[in-house]
C-alpha positions as CSV (number, residue, x, y, z in Angstrom):
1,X,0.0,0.0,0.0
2,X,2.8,2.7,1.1
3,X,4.5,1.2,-2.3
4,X,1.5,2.3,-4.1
5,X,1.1,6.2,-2.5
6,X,4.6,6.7,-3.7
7,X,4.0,5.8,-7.3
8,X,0.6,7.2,-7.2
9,X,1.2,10.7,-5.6
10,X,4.1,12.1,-7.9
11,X,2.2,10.3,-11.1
12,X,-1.2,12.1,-10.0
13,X,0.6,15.5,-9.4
14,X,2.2,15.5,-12.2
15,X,-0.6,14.7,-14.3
16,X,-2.9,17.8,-12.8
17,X,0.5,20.4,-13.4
18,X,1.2,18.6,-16.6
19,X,-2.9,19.7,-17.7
20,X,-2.0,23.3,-16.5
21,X,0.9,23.2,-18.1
22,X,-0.2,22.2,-21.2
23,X,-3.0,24.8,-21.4
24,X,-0.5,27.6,-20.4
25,X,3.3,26.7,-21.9
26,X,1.9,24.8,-24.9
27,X,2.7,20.7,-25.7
28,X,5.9,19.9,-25.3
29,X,5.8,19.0,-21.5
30,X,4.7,15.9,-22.1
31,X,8.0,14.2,-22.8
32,X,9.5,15.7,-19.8
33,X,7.1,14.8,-17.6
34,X,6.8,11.6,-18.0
35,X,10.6,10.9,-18.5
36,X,10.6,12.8,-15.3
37,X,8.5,10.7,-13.4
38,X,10.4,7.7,-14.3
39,X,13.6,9.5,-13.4
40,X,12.1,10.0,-9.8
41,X,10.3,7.1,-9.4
42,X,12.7,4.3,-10.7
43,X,14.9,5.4,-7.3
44,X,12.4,6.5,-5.5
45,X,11.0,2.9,-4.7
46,X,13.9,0.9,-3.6
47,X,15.2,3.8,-1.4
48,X,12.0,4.1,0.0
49,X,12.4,0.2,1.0
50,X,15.8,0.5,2.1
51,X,14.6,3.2,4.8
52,X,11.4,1.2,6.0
53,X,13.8,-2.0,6.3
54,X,16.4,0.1,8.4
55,X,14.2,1.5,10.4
56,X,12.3,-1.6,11.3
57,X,15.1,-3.6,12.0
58,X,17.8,-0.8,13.4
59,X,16.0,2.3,14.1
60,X,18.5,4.2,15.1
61,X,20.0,4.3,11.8
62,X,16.7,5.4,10.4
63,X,17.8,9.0,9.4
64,X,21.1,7.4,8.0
65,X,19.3,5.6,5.7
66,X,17.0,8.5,4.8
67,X,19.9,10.6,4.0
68,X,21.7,8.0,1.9
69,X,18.4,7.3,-0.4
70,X,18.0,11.0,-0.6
71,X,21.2,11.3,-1.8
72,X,21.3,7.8,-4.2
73,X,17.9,9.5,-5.4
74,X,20.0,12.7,-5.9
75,X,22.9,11.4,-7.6
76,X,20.5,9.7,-9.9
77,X,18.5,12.9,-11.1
78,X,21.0,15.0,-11.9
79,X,23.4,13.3,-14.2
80,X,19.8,12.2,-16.1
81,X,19.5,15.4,-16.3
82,X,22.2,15.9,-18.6
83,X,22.5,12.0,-20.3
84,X,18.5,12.4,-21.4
85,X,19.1,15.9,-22.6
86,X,19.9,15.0,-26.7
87,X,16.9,12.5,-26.6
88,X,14.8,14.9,-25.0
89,X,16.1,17.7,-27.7
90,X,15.0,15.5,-30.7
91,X,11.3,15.8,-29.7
92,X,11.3,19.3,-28.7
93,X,11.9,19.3,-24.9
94,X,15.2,21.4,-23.6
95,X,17.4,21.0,-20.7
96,X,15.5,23.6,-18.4
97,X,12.4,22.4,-18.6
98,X,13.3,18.6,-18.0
99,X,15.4,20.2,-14.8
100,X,12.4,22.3,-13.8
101,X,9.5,18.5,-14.3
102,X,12.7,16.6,-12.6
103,X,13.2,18.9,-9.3
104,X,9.9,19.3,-9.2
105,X,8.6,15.7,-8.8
106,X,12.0,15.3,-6.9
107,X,10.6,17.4,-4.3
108,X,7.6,15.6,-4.3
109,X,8.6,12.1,-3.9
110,X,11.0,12.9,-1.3
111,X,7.6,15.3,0.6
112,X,5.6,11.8,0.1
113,X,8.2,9.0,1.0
114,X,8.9,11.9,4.4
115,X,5.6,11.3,5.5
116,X,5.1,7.8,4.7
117,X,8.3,7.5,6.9
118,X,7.1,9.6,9.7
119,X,3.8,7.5,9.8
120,X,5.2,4.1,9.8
121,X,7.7,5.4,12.7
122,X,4.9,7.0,14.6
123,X,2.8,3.9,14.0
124,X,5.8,1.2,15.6
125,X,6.8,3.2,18.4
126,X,5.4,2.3,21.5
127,X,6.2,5.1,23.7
128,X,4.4,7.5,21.6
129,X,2.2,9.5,24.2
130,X,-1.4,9.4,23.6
131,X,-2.5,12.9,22.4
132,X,-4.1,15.2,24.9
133,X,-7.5,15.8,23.2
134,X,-8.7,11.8,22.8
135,X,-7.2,10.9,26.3
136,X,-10.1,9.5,28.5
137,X,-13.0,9.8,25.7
138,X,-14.2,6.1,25.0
């Protein structure tokens, strides 16, 4: 299910800016964004995994493992950047746009797989406190 909200969330965001931005800056977003997408996604999910696995098994390496996807996930998107840029020049598409559709769903992955993280965490730990507005209601 948490799999699932990763690849859905960025695919549906993008697919709402990618209507605005097609009404607005005309039809060539199209390839960007969904090379984009890919570009964010294809890391997203086994860093994502990584993380849950840590932090199930070794929690205090949680953030570690955070950081290291975040920065696997990093080291990913940018040198696509510049690879995909002649393919993405053949159908129209140049370099700053791809970099705008590529940070963009960047920051959104990393936004969804934070609070999938956060919930899971909040979820397992046992000391949480209850909160103060549903104590002693039945």
């Amino acid at each position: 299910m948490k799999i699932a909200l990763l690849i859905a969330v960025p695919m549906g965001v993008a697919a709402v800016t990618l209507v605005v931005a097609e009404s607005v800056g005309g039809a060539r977003h199209l390839p960007a964004a969904g090379v984009a997408v890919a570009v964010c996604l294809i890391p997203a999910v086994p860093t994502y995994i990584l993380a849950e696995v840590v932090w199930r098994r070794r929690p205090v390496y949680g953030p570690l493992a955070v950081l290291t996807g975040t920065a696997i996930r990093m080291m990913t998107a940018v040198p696509a950047v510049f690879m995909l840029q002649g393919v993405l020049a053949e159908q129209g598409v140049d370099r700053e746009r791809f970099a705008a559709w590529v940070a963009f769903l960047y920051l959104i992955t990393l936004t969804v797989e934070a609070v999938l993280l956060v919930r899971g965490v909040q979820a397992r730990d046992p000391e949480r406190p209850e909160r103060p507005d549903s104590a002693g209601q039945p």
